[in-house]
N, C-alpha and C positions, 0 to 999 in steps of 0.2 A: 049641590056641587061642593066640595072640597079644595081649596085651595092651598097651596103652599105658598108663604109669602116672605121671601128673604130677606133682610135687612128692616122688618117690620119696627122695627125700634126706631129707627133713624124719622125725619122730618117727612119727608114724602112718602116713606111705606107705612108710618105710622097712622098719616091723615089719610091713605088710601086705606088702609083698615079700619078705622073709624067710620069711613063714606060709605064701604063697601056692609059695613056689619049692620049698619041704620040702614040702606036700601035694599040688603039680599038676606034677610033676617031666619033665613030657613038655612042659608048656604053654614059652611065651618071654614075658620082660619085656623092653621097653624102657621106662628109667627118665628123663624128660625134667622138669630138673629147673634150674632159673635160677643156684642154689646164692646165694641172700639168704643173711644171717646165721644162719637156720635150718636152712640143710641142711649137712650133713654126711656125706660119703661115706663117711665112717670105719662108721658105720653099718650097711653094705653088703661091710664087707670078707670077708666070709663066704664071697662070691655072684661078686666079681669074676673070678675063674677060669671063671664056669659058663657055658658056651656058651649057655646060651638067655637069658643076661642082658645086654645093651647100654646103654650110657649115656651123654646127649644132652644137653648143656650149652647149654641153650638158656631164651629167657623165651618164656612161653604168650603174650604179645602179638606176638610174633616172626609173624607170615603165613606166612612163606615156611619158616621151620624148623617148625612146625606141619603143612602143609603135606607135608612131606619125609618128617618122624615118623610120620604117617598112614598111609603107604603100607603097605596087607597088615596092619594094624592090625583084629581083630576087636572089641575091646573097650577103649573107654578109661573107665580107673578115676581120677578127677579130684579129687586131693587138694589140689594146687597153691593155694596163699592165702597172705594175711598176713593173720593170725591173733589178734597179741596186744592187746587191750583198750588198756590203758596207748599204746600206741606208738596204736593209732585213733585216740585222745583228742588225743595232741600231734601228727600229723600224719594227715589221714583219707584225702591223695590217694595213697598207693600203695596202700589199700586196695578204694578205687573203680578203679584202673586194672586190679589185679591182677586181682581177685576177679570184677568185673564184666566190664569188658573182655575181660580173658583169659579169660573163660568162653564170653561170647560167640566171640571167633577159634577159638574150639575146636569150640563147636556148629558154626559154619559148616564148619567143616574136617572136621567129623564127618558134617556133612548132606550135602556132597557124596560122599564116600566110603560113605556109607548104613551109618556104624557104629554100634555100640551104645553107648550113653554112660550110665554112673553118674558123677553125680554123690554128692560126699561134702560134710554141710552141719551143720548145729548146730543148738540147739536153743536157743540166743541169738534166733533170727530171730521166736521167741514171745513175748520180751520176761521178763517176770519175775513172780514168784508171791510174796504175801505168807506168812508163817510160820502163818499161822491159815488159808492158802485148802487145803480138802480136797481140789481139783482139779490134778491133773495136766495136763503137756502133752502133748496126739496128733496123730494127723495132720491131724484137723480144728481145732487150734485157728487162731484168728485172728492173723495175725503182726504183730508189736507190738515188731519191734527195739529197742532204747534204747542204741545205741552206735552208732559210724561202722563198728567190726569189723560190731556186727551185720548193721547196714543192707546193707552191702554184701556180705556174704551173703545176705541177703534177697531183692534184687536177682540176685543170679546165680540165684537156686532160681527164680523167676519169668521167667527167663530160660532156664534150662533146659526148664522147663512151656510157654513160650509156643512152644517150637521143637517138641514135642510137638503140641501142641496144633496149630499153624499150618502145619507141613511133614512133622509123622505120622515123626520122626525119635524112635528107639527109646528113650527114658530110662527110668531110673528114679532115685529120690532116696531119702537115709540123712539124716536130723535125727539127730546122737547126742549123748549129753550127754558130758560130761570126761573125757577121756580119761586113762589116767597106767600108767604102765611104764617100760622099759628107753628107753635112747636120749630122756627126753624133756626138752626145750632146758631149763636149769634157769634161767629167766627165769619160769616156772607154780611154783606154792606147792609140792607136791609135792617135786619135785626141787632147789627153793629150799633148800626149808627142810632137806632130806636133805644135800646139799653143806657150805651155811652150819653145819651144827652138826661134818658133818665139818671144817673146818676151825676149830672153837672159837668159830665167830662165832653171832651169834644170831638170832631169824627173827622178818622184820617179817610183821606181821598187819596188815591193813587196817581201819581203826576199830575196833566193838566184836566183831569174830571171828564174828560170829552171822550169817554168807554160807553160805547152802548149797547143797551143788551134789549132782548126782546122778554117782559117780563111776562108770568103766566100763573094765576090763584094756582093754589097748591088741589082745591076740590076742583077745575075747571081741569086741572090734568088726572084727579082721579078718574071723573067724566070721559074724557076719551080713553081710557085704557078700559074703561066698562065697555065704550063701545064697541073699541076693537075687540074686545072680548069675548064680544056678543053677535057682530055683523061682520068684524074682520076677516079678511082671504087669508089662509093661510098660505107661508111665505114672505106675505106682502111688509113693507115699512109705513109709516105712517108718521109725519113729522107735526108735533104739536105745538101751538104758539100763542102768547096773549092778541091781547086787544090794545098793543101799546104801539103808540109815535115812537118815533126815533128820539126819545129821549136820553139823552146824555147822563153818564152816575151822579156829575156835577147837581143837575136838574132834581133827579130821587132827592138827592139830600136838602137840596132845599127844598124841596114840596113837602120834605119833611119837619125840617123847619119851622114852617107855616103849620101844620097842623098842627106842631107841642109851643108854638108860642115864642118860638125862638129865633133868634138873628145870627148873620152870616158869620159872626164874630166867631163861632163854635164849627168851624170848619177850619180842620188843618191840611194842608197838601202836605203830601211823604211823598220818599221816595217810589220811584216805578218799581213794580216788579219786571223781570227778565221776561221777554218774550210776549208782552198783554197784549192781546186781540182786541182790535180796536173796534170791529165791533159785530155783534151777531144780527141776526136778523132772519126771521123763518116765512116759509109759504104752506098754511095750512091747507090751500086749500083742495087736497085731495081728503083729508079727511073729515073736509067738509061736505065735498061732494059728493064721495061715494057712501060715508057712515052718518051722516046727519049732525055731524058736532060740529058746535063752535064755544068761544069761550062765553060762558054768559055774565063775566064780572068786570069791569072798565077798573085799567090800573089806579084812577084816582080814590075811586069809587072805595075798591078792598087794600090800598094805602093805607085810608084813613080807619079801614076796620082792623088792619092790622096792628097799628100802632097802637090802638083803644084795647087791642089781647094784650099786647103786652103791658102797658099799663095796668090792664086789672089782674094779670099775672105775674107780677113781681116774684114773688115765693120760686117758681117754675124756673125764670131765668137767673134769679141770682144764686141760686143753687147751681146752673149750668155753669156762672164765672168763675164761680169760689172751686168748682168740681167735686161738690159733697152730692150731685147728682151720682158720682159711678159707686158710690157706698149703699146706691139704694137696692141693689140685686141680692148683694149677701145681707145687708140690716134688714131685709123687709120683706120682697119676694119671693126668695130664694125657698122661705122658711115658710109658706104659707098654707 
């Protein structure tokens, strides 16, 4: 099989590449990938020698590179977005161009070529759940965005549905909640607050820390997009989630804490951002029951394995700080 993989550069497409090239070792990637501030080829250095892997410097608004990429493509796996919350808030139009646009150029590129397209989407696009609501989000719940990232997420999954729906073009869609592992851009709390302490600095918390999210290993969400891959109904959605309590960001950072040695003293409160969902929370379990996934990793569990990558990859993320990272396509790559 042949895949086309968008945004392969970035944290999540990156490590889906990586899972999917060590498990389907006959299949081919091509990683087509704009390289925003988010992607990082370094990511991928693993893989760059491996003949079934290619890689296509291009933006998913592009027609005519879409287009080109498409060819003999059986599968595109559509990770390609901007992403972060903060950055919606102060600027919403590369997130409507990317997100929506580019998804669209892509369905069309995919409907002519009668490919198969997953889309990859979040669970932002439900909006937000109070601390006392017993209710989870599934695949039926009502979408209820509360940010310009979400909305225009929101927008692309309805975008994807309506190409289904209207031209019988093969989708299927992944809602998943937080992701966090190895390679992820440390601009997300996680990897924030992991750096910043490695460097003696201290980690801002967003108002009163009581934000909770449903966390999810970054391979345990490669995992169900193999599934759906492979046993998924076309059409269908499929919402993915970890193996986490309702643990408050407060709680992350001190767990994290505890594992580098550290005391609360290294915790700052900042100010809120505008509009923060107070808190996510998912129900897998149809993708448990009908495709046989669940997550196999317990958030304390791959915390602590996380923290132990970035520590032994220093070089990785202080390059991501400094941003001598986006020098490495034309110094290095580009030219190979």
């Amino acid at each position: 099989m042949k895949l086309l993989v968008t945004g392969g550069a970035g944290f999540i497409g990156s490590n889906f590449i990586l899972y999917w090239m060590k498990n389907h070792p006959n299949d081919s990637i091509v990683n087509f990938d704009k390289l925003t501030y988010a992607g990082n080829l370094k990511n991928l250095k693993s893989v760059w020698d491996n003949p079934n892997y290619s890689f296509i410097h291009a933006d998913i608004c592009d027609k005519e590179a879409v287009a080109k990429a498409m060819e003999g493509i059986d599968v595109i796996v559509h990770f390609a977005a901007e992403t972060h919350v903060d950055r919606s808030i102060m600027d919403a139009t590369p997130f409507i161009v990317t997100n929506a646009l580019g998804t669209q150029v892509l369905l069309e590129a995919a409907l002519k070529n009668k490919t198969r397209f997953h889309h990859i989407s979040t669970d932002e696009v439900f909006g937000a759940l109070s601390l006392d609501d017993p209710n989870k989000f599934n695949e039926n719940t009502a979408y209820n965005p509360r940010s310009p990232y979400a909305a225009s997420k929101a927008a692309s999954d309805h975008l994807v549905r309506a190409y289904h729906t209207t031209y019988g073009l093969p989708i299927t869609i992944t809602n998943c909640s937080n992701n966090f592992g190895p390679y992820m851009f440390p601009e997300k709390l996680i990897p924030l607050a992991i750096t910043n302490l490695l460097e003696g600095k201290k980690v801002p918390v967003y108002g009163d820390g009581l934000y909770v999210r449903d966390w999810l290993y970054v391979d345990d969400h490669a995992r169900a997009i193999e599934a759906v891959l492979q046993k998924g109904k076309i059409g269908q959605t499929y919402v993915v989630g970890g193996m986490t309590d309702l643990i408050p960001n407060i709680e992350v950072v001190k767990r994290i804490l505890k594992i580098m040695g550290k005391d609360e003293s290294f915790i700052e409160f900042v100010k809120d951002r505008p509009g923060h969902d107070r808190r996510y929370d998912v129900d897998w379990s149809k993708i448990k029951n009908e495709l046989g996934w669940q997550p196999q990793h317990t958030f304390d569990e791959w915390l602590e394995k996380t923290v132990k990558w970035y520590q032994e990859n220093e070089a990785w993320w202080k390059d991501v700080k400094s941003g001598e990272y986006q020098k490495y396509y034309e110094q290095q790559y580009k030219h190979r």
